[in-house]
Structures are given as C-alpha cells and as structure tokens.
C-alpha positions, -999 to +999 in steps of 0.1 A: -012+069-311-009+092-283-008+074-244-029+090-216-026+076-181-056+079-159-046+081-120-074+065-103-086+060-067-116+052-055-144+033-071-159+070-078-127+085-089-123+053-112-155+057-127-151+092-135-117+089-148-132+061-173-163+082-186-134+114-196-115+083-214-149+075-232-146+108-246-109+100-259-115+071-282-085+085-307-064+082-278-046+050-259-058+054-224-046+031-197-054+033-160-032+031-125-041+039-089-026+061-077+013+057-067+043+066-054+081+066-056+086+071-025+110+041-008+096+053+029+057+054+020+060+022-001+073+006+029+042+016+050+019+009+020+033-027+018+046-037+052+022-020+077-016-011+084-010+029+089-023+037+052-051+014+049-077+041+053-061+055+017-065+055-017-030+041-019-038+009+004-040-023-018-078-025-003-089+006-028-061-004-056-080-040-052-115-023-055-104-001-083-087-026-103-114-051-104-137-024-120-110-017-145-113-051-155-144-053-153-148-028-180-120-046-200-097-012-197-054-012-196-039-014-164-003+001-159+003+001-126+029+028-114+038+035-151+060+009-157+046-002-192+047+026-214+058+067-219+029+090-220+021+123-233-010+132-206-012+124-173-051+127-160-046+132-120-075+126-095-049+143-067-024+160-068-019+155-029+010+131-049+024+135-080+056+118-083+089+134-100+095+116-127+051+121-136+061+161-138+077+157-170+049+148-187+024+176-194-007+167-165-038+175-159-058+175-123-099+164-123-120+172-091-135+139-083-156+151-050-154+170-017-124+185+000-118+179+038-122+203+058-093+232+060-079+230+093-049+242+111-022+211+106-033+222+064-023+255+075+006+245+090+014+219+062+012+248+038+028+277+052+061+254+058+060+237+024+056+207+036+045+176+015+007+182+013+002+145+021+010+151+059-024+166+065-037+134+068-071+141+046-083+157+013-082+197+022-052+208+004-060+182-027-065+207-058-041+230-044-010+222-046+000+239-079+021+212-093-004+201-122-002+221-155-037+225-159-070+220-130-109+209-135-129+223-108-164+212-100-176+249-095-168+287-091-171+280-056-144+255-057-123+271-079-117+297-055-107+279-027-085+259-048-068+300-057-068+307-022-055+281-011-028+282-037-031+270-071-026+297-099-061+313-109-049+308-145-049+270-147-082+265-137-113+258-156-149+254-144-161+221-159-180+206-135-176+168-117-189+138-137-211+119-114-226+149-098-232+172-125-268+156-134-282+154-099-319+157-114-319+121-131-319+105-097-354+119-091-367+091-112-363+062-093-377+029-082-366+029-044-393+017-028-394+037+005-404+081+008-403+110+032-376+101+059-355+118+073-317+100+053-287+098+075-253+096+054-225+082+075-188+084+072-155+064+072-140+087+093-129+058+122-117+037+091-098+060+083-079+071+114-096+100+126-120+111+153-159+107+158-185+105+184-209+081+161-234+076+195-239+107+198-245+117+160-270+091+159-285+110+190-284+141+170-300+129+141-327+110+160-336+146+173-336+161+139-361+135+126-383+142+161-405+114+152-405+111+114-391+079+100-351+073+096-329+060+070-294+050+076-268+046+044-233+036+055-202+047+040-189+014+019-156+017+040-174+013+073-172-019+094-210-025+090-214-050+119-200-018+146-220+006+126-257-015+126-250-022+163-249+017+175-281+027+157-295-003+171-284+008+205-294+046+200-322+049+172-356+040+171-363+002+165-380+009+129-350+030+122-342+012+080-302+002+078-288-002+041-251-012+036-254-008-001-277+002-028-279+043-049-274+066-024-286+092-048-317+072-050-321+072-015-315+110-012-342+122-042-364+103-019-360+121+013-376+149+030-343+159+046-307+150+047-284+148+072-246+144+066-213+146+084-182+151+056-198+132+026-202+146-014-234+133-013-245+164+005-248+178-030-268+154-042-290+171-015-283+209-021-289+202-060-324+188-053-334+211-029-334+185+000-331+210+036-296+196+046-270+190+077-237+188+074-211+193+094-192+215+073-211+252+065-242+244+044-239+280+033-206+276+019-210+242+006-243+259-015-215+280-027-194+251-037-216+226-052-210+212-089-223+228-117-252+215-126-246+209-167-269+183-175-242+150-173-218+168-198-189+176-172-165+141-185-169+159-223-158+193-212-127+174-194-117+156-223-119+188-243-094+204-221-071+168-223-075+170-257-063+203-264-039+207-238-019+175-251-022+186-293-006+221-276+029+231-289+038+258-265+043+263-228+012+259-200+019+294-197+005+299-229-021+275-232-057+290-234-082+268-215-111+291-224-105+283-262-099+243-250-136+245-235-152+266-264-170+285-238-205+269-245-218+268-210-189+262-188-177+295-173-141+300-176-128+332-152-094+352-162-073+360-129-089+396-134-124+386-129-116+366-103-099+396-081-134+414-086-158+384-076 
C-alpha cells in the first residue's frame, strides 16, 4: 500500500491535514509535525525558549499530537518509521532535504502574514524563508512539486511572490470553505460588536493591545462587546487589559466556536487572524489590520465544505503519475467541476 505523510502544525492545520486523509482511505497515511534536520534549529527547538511561539515548539507538536491520538491516526515523527511516496506539506517555509526526494505536495491551511520588508529582503538574497520570522513567504517558496491555494486571490500572491503559476491549483481551504453552516448556531448571545485577538506578544512580535482595545471600544461607540482570545494568548494578561480599558459589561471568552461567535455579530473587528474570513464570507462589515479590500480579494472559495476532496484528488493523482511535475496536469487531477484551475496564460491577462 502506498505511504503518505501528513506535516502537521497547528490544531487547525492538523485538522485539515486529517479530513484530506479521510479522503485517502486506499492509502497508509501517517502524521508528523512539522520538522527539521537542521543540527542549529534543533538546538534552539530543544534547549532554549526562542521558538516557542512556533509550530515547531514541542507546546504545538504536544497540542497536535494529542489530537492525532485522539483520533487513533499514525504518528511518525520526523520520518523516521517508514519511506513514503507523498509528502502533504502545511509549509513549505521548511522542507527538509532528504523530504525533496519524495514527490510533495503544499495545502494552504490559513492566512499569510503580512509581506513586509525583512520578506523582501529574505527573498531577494535567497535567504532561508524561515528568517522572516512569520507566515508571509509560506506558499512561496517554490520548493513543493505541486500547491493548493485557498483562492484566485491567493494564488496570485503566492505567483508573485515566487512560486511557479503552473503548480498551483485553486481548491479552496478545508475549514473555511463552508462559512455558511456557522449561521446556525446555538450561541446564546447577538448583535455586538466581536473583537478577535492575536498571539502576536506570544509570539515575539510587537503590539500596543491597550490601545487596540481603545480602538475597538470606539468602533462599538456604545453597542455591546465581545472579546475571543487567540488560544495562544496568556489569558490572565489579556482579561486584565480589557478590564482596565473596556466597558465593565464588555463579555471575555477564552474558548468556545469562534465561527459561532462571528455568524452572531453585527461587526467584526480583527488584527492578523483567518477568522476575518469567516467575517468577509458572511457579510459581517469588518476591521482588520491588513487591507479589507485585498483580503475580500483573498478569501477562500466558498465550495460548500468540499475543499479536503478536491485536495485528495490532486494527492491522488499526482502520486499514481509516472512522469515529471513538469508534466503533470492539475486541471485533469481536479476534473474541473467547480474548482477553477488558471494556465500561466490566463494568469498574465487577469
């Protein structure tokens, strides 16, 4: 039977990667966060704090692991265990040698950071994409043989930004590709104004949270507020400044569906967070800090929860091929039945 390895991350980017797998049941499909060979980043990973805000901190391998097992799924971490004839990536931010010579595929599991000038910087010298410190060159790189982009919109920043218009498909992103289900709902509470926080001090980089609170407090001028914090947040910080600087009623959840929350709202305000199109798909009037113009441009195709199906068509096809990636037709691997696929030519007039 053939092996497919599923790189995982996240608790999102683990639950994707196992809905594709539910659609390879004639495969072996095991499951490893996401790794490297690398002697120098292995050290920091094992012996210091610098990567905890990661995927490839032990805190998210933990996370990710105990939902693998919860689901009774094969664990290989690292690719140790067994030779495989797919590799599934959920970045390709690292993609270790040896993982190369085994045909690979790349699956858009959410939002890309923000493309700044150290990603310009990163990029023009060649330099390993990992160094930007965030998500905005992930899906660009190039290095996988074939790429799954969440939208049109997406797939041409992942072309501009370097990967080869050929190897991309548009399948959509499973777990926001049926944003209209979330409308039926039993959350108790209606029309306020959600706030979706960030992980962005968690994970080493900058943010004035007192005075987005402030902003937001503005936005809602008077209507009720809702705050959902990021899972990664330190939740005891995070209460304690929207005690300080939102209204006493202001409602605080550290857990519960966030897409629940969001088909409840009358509007949404975001900082860098996927869930913004959660909020774009259900016509919510959003803030984000990224352009909410662009980001209408980017959000996931909206295909009716059939985005893990068109994946596993392209994995399917793309590890029964005999010939080069070159040469492999990803618009015959999707069948064309509602997923647009666009040739380099089409793409130079869009």
């Amino acid at each position: 039977m053939q092996k497919i390895l599923f790189i995982t991350g996240s608790v999102n980017q683990t639950s994707q990667m196992h809905q594709i797998a539910n659609e390879l049941p004639e495969f072996d499909c095991w499951f490893s966060q996401l790794f490297t060979d690398n002697y120098i980043l292995n050290l920091f990973i094992n012996h210091t704090s610098l990567l905890n805000g990661t995927i490839l901190s032990n805190y998210y391998r933990t996370n990710s692991e105990k939902y693998l097992h919860q689901h009774g799924l094969q664990i290989d971490y690292g690719a140790r265990l067994n030779q495989y004839d797919l590799v599934v990536f959920c970045s390709d931010i690292l993609v270790p040698r040896r993982m190369r010579k085994t045909k690979t595929v790349w699956v858009q599991e959410g939002m890309v950071d923000k493309y700044t000038l150290l990603s310009k910087i990163v990029k023009t010298l060649r330099l390993p994409t990992f160094l930007c410190g965030n998500t905005s060159l992930n899906g660009s790189s190039n290095v996988c043989d074939i790429y799954c982009s969440a939208s049109l919109g997406y797939r041409q920043y992942f072309i501009k930004n370097g990967t080869a218009g050929d190897k991309i498909a548009v399948t959509g992103m499973p777990n926001y590709d049926n944003l209209q289900q979330f409308l039926d709902n039993d959350f108790p509470h209606r029309d306020y104004v959600m706030v979706a926080t960030t992980d962005m001090r968690e994970t080493y980089r900058f943010e004035n949270r007192p005075a987005f609170i402030k902003s937001a407090v503005k936005i809602a001028n008077g209507r009720p507020l809702l705050f959902k914090l990021h899972p990664n947040e330190k939740f005891d910080r995070a209460e304690k400044e929207i005690r300080k600087y939102a209204p006493a009623d202001a409602m605080i959840f550290k857990a519960g569906n966030t897409n629940h929350m969001i088909a409840n709202c009358s509007e949404l305000i975001t900082q860098y967070s996927t869930v913004v199109y959660t909020g774009i798909a259900l016509g919510k009037k959003v803030h984000s800090w990224f352009d909410v113009d662009e980001l209408k441009k980017l959000t996931p195709v909206q295909n009716g929860g059939v985005s893990a199906n068109k994946i596993a068509q392209v994995c399917q096809a793309y590890i029964n091929h005999k010939g080069t990636q070159e040469n492999f037709d990803v618009q015959k691997a999707l069948n064309t039945q509602g997923v647009p696929f666009y040739t380099k030519k089409l793409v130079a007039n869009y």
